[in-house]
N, CA, C and O atoms as a GROMACS GRO file, in nm:
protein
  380
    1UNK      N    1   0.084  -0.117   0.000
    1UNK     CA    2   0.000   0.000   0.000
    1UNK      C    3   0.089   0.124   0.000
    1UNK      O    4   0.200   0.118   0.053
    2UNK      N    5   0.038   0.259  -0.067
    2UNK     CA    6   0.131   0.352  -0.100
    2UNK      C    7   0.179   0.403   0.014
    2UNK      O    8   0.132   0.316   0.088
    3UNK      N    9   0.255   0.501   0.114
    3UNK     CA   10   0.318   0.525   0.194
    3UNK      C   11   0.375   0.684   0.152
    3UNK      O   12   0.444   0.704   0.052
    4UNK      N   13   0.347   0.754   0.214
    4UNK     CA   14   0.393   0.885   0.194
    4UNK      C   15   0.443   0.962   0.366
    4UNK      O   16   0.398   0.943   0.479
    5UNK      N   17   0.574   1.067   0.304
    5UNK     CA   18   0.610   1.125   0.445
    5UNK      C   19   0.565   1.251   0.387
    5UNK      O   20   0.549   1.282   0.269
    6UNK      N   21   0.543   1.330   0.514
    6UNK     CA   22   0.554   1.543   0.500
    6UNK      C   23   0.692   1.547   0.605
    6UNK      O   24   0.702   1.483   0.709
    7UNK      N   25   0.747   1.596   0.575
    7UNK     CA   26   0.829   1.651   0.706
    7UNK      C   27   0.869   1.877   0.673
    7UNK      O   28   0.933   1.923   0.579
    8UNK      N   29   0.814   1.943   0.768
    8UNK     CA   30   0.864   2.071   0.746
    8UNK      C   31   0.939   2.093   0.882
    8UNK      O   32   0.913   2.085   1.002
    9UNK      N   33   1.080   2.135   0.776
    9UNK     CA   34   1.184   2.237   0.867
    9UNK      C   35   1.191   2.336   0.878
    9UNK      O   36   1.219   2.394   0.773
   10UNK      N   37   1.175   2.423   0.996
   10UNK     CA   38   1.217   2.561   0.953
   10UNK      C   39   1.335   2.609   0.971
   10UNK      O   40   1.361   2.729   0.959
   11UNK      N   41   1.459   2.478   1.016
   11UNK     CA   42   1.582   2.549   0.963
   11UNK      C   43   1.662   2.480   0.901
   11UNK      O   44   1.780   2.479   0.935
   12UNK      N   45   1.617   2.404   0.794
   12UNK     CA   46   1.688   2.343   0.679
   12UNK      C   47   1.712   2.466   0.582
   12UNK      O   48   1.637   2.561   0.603
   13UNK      N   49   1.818   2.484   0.465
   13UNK     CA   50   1.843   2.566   0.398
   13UNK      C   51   1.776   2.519   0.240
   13UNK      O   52   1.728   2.406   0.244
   14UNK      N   53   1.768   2.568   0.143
   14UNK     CA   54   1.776   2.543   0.020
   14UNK      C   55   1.893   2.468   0.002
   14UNK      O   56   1.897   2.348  -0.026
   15UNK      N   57   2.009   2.562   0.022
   15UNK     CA   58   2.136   2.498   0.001
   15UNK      C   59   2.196   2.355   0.063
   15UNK      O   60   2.251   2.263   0.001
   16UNK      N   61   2.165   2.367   0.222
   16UNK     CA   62   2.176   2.195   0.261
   16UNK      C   63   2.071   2.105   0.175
   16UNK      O   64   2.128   2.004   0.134
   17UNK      N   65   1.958   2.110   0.143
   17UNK     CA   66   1.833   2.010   0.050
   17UNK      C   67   1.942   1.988  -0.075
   17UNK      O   68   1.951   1.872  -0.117
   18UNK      N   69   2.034   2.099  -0.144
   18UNK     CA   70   2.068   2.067  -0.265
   18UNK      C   71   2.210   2.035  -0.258
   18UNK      O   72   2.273   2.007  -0.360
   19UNK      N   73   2.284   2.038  -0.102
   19UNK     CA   74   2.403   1.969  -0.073
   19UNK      C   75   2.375   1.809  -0.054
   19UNK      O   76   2.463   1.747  -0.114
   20UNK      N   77   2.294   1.735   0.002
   20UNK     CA   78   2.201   1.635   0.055
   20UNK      C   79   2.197   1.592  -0.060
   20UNK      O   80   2.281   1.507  -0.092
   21UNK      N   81   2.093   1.639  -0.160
   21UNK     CA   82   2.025   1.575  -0.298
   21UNK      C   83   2.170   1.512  -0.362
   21UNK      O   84   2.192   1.390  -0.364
   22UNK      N   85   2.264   1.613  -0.416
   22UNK     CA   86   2.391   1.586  -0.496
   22UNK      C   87   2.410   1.479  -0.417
   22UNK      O   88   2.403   1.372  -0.477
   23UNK      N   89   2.439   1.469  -0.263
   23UNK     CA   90   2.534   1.354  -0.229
   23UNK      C   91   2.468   1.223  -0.275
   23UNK      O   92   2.537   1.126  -0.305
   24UNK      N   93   2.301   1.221  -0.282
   24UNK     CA   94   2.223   1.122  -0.307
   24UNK      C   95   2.270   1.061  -0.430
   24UNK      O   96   2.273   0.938  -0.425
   25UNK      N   97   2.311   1.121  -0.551
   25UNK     CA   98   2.321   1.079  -0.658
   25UNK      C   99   2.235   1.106  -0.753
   25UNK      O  100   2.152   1.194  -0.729
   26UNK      N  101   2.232   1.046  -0.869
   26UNK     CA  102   2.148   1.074  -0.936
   26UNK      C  103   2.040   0.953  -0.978
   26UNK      O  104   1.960   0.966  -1.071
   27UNK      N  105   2.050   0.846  -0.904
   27UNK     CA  106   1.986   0.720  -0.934
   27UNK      C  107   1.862   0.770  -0.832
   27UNK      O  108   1.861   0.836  -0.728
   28UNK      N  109   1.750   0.698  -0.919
   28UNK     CA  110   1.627   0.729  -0.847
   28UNK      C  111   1.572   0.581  -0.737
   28UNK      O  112   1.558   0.462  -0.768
   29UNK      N  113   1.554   0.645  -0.618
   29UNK     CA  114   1.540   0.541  -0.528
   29UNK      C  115   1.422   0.435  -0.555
   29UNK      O  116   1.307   0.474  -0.575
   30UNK      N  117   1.452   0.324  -0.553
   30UNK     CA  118   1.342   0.176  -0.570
   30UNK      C  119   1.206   0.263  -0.480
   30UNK      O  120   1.208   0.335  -0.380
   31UNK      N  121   1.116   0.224  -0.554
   31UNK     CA  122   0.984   0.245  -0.471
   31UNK      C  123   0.928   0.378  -0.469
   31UNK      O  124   0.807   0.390  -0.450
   32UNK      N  125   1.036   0.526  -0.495
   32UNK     CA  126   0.997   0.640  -0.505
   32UNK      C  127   0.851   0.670  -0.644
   32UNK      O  128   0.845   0.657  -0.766
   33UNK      N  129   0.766   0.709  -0.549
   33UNK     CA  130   0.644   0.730  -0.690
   33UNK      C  131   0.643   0.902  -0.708
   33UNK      O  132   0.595   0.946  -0.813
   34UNK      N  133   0.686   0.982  -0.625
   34UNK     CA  134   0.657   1.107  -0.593
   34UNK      C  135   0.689   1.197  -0.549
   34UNK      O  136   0.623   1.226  -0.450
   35UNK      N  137   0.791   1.289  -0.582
   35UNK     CA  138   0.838   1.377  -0.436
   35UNK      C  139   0.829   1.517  -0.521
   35UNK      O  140   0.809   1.542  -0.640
   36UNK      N  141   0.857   1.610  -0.386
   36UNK     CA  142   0.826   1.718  -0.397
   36UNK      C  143   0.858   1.807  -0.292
   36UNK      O  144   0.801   1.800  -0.183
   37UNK      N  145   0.993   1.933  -0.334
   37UNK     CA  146   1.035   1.978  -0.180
   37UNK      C  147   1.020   2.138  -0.246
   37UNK      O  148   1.049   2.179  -0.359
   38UNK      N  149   0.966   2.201  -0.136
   38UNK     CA  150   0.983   2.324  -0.170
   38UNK      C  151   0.998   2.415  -0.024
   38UNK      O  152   0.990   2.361   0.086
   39UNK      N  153   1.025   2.587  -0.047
   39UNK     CA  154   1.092   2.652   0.066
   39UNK      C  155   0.967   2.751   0.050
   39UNK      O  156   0.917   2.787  -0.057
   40UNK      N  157   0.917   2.800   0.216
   40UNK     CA  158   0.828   2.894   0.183
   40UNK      C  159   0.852   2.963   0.343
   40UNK      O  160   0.912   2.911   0.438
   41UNK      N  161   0.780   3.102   0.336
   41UNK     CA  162   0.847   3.150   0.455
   41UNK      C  163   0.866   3.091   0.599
   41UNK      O  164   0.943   3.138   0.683
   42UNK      N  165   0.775   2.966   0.618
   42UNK     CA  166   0.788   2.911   0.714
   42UNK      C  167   0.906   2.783   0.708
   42UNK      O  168   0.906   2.704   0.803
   43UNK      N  169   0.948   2.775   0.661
   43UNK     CA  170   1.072   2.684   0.614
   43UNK      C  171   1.081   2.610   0.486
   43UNK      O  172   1.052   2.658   0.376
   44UNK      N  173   1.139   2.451   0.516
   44UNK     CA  174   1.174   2.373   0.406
   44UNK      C  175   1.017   2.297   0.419
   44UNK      O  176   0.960   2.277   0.526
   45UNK      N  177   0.971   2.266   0.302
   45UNK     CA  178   0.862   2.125   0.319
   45UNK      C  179   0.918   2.012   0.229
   45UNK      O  180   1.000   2.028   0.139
   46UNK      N  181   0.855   1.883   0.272
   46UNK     CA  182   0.892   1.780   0.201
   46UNK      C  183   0.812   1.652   0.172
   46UNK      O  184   0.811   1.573   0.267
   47UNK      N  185   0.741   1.610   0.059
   47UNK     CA  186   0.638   1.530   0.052
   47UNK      C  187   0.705   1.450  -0.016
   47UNK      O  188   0.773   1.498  -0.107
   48UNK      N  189   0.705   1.305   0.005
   48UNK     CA  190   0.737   1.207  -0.025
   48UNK      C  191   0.630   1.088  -0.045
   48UNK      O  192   0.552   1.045   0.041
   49UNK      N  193   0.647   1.038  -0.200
   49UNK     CA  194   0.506   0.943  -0.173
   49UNK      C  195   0.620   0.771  -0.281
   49UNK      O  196   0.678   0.759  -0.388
   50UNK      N  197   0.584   0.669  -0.140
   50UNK     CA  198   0.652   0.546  -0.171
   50UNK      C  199   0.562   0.442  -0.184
   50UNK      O  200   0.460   0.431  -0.115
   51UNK      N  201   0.601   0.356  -0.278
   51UNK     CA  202   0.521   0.213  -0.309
   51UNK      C  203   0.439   0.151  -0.162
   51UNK      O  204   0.323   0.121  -0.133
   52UNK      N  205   0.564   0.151  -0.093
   52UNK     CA  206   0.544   0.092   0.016
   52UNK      C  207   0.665   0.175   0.124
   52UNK      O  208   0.758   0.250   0.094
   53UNK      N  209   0.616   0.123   0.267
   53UNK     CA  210   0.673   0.199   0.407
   53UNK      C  211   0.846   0.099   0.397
   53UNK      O  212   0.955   0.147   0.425
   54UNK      N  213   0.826  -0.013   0.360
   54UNK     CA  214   0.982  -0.080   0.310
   54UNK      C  215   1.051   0.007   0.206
   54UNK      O  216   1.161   0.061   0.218
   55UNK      N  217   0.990   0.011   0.129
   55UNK     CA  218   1.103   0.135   0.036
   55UNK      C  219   1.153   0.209   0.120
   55UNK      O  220   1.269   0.195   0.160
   56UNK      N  221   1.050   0.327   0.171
   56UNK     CA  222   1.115   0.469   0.226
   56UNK      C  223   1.198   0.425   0.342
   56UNK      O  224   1.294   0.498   0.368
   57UNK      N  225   1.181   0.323   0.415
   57UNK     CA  226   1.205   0.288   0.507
   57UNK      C  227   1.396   0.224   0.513
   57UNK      O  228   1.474   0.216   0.609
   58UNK      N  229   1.417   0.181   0.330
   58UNK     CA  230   1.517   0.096   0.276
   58UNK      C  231   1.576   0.231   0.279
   58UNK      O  232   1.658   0.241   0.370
   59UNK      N  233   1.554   0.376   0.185
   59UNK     CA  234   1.574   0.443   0.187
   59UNK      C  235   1.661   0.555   0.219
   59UNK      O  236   1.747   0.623   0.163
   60UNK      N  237   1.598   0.544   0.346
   60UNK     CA  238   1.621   0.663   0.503
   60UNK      C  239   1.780   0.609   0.537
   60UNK      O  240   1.885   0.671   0.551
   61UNK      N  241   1.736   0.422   0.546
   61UNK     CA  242   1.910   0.370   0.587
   61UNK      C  243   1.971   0.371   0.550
   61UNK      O  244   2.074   0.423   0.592
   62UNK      N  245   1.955   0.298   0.408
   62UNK     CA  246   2.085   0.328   0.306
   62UNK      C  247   2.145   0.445   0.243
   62UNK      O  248   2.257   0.461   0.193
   63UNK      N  249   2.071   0.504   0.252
   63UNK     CA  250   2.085   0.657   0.117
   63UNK      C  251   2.085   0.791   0.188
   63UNK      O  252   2.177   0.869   0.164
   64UNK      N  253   1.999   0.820   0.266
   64UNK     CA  254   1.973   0.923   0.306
   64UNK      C  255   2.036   0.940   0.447
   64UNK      O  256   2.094   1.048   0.439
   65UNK      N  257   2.047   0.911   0.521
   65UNK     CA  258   2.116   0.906   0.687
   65UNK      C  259   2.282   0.915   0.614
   65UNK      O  260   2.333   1.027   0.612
   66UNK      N  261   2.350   0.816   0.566
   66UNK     CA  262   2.456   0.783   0.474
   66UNK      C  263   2.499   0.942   0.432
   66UNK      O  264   2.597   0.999   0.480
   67UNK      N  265   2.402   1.007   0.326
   67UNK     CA  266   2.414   1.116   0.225
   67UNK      C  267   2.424   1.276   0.390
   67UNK      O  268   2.495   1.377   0.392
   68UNK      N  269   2.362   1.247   0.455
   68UNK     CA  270   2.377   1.309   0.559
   68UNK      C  271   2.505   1.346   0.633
   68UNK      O  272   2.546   1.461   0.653
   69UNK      N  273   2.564   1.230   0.670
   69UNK     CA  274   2.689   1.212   0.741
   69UNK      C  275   2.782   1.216   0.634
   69UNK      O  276   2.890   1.235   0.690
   70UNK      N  277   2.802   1.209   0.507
   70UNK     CA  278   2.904   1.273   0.416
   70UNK      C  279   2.902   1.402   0.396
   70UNK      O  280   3.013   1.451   0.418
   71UNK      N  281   2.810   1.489   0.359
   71UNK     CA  282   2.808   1.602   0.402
   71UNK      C  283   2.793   1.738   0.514
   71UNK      O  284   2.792   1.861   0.513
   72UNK      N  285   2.779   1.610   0.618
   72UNK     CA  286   2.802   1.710   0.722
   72UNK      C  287   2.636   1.772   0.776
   72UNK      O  288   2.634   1.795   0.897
   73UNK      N  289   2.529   1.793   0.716
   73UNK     CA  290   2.423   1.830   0.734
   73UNK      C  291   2.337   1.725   0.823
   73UNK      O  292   2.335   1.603   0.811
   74UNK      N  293   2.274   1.796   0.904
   74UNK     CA  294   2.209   1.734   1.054
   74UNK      C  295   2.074   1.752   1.036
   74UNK      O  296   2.025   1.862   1.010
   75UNK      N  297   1.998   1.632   1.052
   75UNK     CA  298   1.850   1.679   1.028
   75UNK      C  299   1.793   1.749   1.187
   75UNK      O  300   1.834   1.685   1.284
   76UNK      N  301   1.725   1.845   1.213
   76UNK     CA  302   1.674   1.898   1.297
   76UNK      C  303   1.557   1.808   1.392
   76UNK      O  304   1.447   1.773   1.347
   77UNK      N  305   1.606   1.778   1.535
   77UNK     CA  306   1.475   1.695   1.574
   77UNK      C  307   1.359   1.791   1.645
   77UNK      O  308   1.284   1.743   1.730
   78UNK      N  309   1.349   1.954   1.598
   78UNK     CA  310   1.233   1.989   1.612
   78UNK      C  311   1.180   1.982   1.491
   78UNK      O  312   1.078   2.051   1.499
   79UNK      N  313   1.191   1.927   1.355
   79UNK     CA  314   1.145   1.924   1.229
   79UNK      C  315   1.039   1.833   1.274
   79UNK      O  316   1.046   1.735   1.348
   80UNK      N  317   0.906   1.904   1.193
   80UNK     CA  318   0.754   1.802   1.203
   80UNK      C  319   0.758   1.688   1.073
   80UNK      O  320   0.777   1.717   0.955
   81UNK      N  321   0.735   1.550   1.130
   81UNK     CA  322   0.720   1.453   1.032
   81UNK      C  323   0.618   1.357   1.041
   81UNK      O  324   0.596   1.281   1.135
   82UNK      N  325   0.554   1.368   0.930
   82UNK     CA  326   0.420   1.271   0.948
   82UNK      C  327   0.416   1.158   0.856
   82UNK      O  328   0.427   1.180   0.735
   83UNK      N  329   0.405   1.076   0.885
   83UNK     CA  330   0.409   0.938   0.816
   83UNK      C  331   0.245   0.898   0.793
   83UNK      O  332   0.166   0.908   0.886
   84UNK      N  333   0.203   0.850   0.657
   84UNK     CA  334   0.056   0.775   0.682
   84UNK      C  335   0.112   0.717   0.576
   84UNK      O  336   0.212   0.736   0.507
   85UNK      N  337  -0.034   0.592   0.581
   85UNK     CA  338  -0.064   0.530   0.467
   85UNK      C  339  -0.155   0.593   0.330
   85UNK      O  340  -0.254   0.655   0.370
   86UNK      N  341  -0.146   0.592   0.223
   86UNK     CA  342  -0.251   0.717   0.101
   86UNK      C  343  -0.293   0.626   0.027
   86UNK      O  344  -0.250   0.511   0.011
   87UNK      N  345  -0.398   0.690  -0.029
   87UNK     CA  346  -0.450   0.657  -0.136
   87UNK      C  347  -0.404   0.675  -0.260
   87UNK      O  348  -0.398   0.780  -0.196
   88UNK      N  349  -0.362   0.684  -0.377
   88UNK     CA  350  -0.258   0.729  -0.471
   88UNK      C  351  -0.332   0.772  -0.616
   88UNK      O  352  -0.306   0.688  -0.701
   89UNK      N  353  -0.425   0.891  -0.671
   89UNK     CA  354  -0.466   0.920  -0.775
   89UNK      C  355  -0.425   1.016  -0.854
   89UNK      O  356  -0.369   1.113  -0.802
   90UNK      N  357  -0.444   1.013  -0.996
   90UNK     CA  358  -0.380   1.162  -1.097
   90UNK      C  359  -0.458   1.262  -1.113
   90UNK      O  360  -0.504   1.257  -1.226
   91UNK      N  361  -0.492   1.344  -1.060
   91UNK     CA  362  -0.622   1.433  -1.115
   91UNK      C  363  -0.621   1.427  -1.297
   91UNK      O  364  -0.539   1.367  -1.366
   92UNK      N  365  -0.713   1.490  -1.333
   92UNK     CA  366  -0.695   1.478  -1.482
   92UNK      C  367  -0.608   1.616  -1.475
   92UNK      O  368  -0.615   1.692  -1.378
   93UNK      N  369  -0.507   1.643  -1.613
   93UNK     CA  370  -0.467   1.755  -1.665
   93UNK      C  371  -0.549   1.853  -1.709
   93UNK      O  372  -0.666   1.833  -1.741
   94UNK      N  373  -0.499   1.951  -1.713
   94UNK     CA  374  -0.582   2.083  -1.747
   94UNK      C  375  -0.506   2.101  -1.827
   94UNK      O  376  -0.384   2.088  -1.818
   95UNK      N  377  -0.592   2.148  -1.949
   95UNK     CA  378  -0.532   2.194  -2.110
   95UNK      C  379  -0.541   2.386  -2.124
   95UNK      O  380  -0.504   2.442  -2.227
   0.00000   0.00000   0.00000
């Protein structure tokens, strides 16, 4: 079942998200269906939508914690993160 995170920081940078991303690589993670990060005056946001809670979960250990500690960037543990299970649909396009 699909699996999606939110997590917003308000003191992540643009620049750490795109120090982080580079270290990630450029291979797209197994299970990723969706993401989407953007910066707005209240900080960083981050929506993540996975096949399953094993992907993101494969993820976080291998890739991302990893991509963290090579660059030096610390995730914040007052950052809000919400984990559920979703439903997964396309709206139609608008022409």
């Amino acid at each position: 079942m699909p699996y999606a995170t939110v997590t917003h920081s308000r003191t992540t940078t643009m620049q750490e998200y795109r120090t982080v991303h580079a270290a990630l690589g450029d291979d797209r993670p197994d299970g990723l269906l969706f993401s989407v990060v953007g910066q707005s005056e209240a900080g960083m946001h981050f929506v993540d939508v996975w096949a399953t809670q094993a992907d993101a979960d494969r993820f976080v250990a291998e890739r991302l914690y990893p991509a963290f500690q090579r660059t030096g960037v610390k995730p914040n543990e007052e950052d809000m993160h919400v984990e559920f299970v979703v439903d997964v649909y396309a709206a139609p396009s608008v022409a």
